[in-house]
N, C-alpha and C positions, 0 to 999 in steps of 0.2 A: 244823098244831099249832105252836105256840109257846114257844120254851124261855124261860121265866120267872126262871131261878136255876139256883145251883147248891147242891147241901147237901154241906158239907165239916165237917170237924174242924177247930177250932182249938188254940193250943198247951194250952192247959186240957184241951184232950178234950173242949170240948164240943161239940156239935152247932150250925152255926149256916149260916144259907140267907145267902146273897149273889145279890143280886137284880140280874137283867140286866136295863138299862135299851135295848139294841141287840140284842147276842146274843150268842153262849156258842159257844170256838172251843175243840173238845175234842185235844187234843195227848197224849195216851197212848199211844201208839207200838202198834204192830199187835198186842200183846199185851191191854192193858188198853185202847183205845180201846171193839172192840166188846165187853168186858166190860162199861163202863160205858153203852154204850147196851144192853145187854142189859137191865141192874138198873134203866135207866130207860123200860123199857118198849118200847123199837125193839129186834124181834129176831122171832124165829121163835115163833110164839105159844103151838108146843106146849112149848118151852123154858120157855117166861117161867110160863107155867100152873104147870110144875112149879116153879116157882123161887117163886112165890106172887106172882111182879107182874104184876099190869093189862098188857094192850094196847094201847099208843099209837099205836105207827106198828107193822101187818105190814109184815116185809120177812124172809124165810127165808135172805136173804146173807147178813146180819151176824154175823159168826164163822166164814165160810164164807173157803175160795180162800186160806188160811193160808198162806203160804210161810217156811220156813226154809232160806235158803241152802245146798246141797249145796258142801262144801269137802273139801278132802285136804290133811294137816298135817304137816310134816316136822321134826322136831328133828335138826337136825344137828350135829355133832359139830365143833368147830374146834380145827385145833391153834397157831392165833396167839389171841392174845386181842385185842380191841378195845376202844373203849367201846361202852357201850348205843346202839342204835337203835332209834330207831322205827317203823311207819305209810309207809313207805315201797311203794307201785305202781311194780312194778321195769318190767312192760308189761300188755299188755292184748291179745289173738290174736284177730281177728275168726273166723277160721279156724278154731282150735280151741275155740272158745269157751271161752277160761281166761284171766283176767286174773290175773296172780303178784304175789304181795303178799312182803314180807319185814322181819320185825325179830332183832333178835339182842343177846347179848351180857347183861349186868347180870343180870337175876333172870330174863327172857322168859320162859323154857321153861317155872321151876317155878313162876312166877306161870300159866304157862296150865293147866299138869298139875295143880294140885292143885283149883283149882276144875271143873273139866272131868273129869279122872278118864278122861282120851282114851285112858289105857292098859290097859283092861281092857273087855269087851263092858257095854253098856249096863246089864243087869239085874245087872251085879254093883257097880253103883255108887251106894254106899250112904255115908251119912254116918260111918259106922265106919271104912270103907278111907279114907275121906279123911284120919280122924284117924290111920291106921298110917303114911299117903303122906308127909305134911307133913314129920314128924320125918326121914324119911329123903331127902328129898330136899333136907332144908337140912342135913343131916347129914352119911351117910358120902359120899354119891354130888354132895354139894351143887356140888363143883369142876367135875362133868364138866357139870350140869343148865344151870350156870349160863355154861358156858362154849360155848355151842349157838347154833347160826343158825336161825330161823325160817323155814320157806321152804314159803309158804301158797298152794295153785290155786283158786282162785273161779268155780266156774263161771257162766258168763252168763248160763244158761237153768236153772232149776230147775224140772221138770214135776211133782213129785209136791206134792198141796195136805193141807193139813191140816185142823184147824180150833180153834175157841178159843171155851169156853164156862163161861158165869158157872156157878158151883155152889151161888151162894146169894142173895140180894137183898139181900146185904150187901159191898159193891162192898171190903172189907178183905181178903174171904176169897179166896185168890189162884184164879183161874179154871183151867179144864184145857186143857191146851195138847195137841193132838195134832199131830204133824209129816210121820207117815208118810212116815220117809223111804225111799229106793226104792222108795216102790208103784211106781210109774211105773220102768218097767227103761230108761227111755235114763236118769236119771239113774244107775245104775249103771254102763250104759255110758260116761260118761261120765267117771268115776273112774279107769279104764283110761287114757284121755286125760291127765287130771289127773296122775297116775305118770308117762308116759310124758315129759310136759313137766316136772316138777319134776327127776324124770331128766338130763335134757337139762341144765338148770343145772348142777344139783350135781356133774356129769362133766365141765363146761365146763372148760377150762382157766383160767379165771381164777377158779375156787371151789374146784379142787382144790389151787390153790397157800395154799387156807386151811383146808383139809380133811383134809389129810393122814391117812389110816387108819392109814399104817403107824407113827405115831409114837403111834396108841393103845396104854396101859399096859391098862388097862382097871382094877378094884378088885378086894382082896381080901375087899368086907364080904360078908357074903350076901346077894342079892338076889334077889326074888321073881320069878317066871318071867318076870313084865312085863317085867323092865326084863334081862334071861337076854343080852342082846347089849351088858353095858354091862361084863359080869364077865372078860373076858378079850378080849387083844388078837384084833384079824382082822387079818393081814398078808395076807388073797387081798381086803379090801374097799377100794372107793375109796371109801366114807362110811361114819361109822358115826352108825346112824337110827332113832331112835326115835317114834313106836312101833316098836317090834323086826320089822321085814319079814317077809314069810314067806323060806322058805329057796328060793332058786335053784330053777327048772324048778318051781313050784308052779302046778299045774294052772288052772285060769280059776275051778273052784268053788272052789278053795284062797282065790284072790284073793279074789274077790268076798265071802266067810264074814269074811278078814279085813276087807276097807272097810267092814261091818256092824258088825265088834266094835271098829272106832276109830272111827267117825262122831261128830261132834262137833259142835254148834251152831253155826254163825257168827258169832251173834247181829244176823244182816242178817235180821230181819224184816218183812212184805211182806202186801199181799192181803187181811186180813179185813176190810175195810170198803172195798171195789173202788169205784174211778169208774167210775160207770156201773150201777153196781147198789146202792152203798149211799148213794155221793154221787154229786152232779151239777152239771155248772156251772160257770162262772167263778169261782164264790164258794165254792166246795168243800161243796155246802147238803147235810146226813142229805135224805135223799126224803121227801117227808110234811113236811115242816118249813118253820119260816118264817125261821130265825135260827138255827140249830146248823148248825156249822160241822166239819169235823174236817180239819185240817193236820198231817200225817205219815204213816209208808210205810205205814199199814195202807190207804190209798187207791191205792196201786199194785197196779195187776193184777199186775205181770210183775218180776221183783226188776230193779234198774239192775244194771250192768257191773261197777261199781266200790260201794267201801264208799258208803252214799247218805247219810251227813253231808252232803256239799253238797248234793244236790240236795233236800233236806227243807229245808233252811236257804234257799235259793234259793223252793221253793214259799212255803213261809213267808213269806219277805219280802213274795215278789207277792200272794199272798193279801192278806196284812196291809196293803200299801197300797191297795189296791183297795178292802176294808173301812174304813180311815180314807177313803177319797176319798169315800167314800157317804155316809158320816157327816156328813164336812162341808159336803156340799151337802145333807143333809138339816137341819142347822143353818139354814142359809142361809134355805133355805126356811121355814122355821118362823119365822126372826125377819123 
């Protein structure tokens, strides 16, 4: 099968085909990638039937092996101020498989909290609490939110898969993403790790000389149970950590209940469109195809170590020369 075009919008809204003259290198990133091979006919046929699209190419991977990175997110509390940082990979543990990432300072914290909503269990995270969060965390509490160290654990290995399916043959209508995270219990276990190492930092002696607990005032606004450790000093803590930890001696189900109700996206997404089962090759080719290409992480089986910017920009490039180099000796050839 041959990809002929592509049907997009343009700025009018209208409908309009751009017709490949080589072929078509779809870059939508592990979410919308096999959405749009779904809506165009490469997918699992009982899928596409209900979706009312033809069957081009079977292949029951495509939306399958989803990964969304298992991570553990720490706001922590500073009593120096700095300026803002960035995107900083403080290491990388072969060992315990966490590589630690960390930004701080400027808006960080309530730029992650308020889109994320990481401080309340999943199913109470609704677009109304977003609109209650916002005002208060640029508000009364805005001095302490804004004045926090990021201090992020990544895990290496994320074993529980997901998957990502069109809902309509209308490639606008955002597709369902499932993530299941924890089916898989070493990912759980794993979180255990994750604390144990972020720990280890934030007790270091060179984070505590920026950390200081005992010089929390803490606020006098009222604040919702979420944020219940930000309302008064702790002079027995060396950090004060939000999301709000469970209390000292908390059981393993204690734990584990809470890494459940702050799990949060990492937005390192992976796997639905695998090498090896969705594409193949040197040339990154859909299976079944002669000229559809797809460059980006929904071709990774397995998530990278690190945030995968480079190593997507890296495929890419090779990719993309390898495809010019063809071209040009297929020119060649022709004249």
């Amino acid at each position: 099968k041959r990809a002929s075009g592509v049907l997009a919008r343009n700025n009018f809204n209208d409908l309009v085909t751009i017709q490949a003259r080589k072929g078509v290198i779809l870059a939508g990133g592990a979410i919308f990638s096999p959405q749009l091979l779904q809506v165009s006919g490469i997918g699992d046929s009982r899928l596409l039937r209900n979706l009312g699209v033809q069957t081009v190419v079977e292949n029951e991977n495509v939306g399958h092996n989803f990964v969304d990175r298992v991570i553990l997110n720490f706001g922590v509390w500073a009593s120096k101020h700095r300026p803002l940082y960035v995107g900083y990979a403080m290491s990388s543990n072969s060992t315990s498989q966490i590589t630690i990432e960390s930004e701080g300072w400027g808006k960080v914290t309530s730029a992650f909290a308020i889109p994320s909503l990481g401080m309340v269990p999943p199913g109470q995270r609704t677009e109304a609490l977003r609109a209650l969060m916002k005002p208060l965390l640029t508000g009364p509490i805005a001095d302490i939110m804004n004045n926090m160290i990021q201090v992020v654990g990544l895990n290496h290995k994320t074993y529980s898969r997901g998957s990502v399916e069109a809902v309509s043959s209308d490639s606008a209508d955002a597709p369902k993403v499932t993530a299941n995270y924890f089916k898989d219990e070493r990912d759980m276990k794993q979180q255990f790790v994750a604390m144990k190492a972020l720990m280890e930092v934030i007790h270091s002696d060179a984070l505590q000389s920026l950390v200081n607990a005992k010089s929390f005032k803490g606020t006098d606004a009222t604040l919702p149970v979420y944020f219940s450790c930000l309302g008064r000093p702790q002079t027995d803590a060396k950090a004060i950590i939000t999301p709000c930890l469970p209390k000292d001696g908390s059981s393993t189900k204690e734990l584990e209940e809470h890494f459940r109700n702050v799990v949060v996206s990492s937005y390192h997404y992976f796997g639905s469109a695998s090498f090896g089962k969705v594409v193949d090759g040197e040339d990154l080719l859909v299976k079944g195809t002669e000229n559809l290409h797809v460059i980006d992480a929904s071709i990774f089986p397995n998530p990278t170590r690190v945030n995968p910017q480079g190593t997507i920009m890296a495929m890419g490039h090779y990719v993309g020369k390898r495809l010019a180099s063809k071209s040009r000796r297929l020119t060649e050839v022709l004249v």
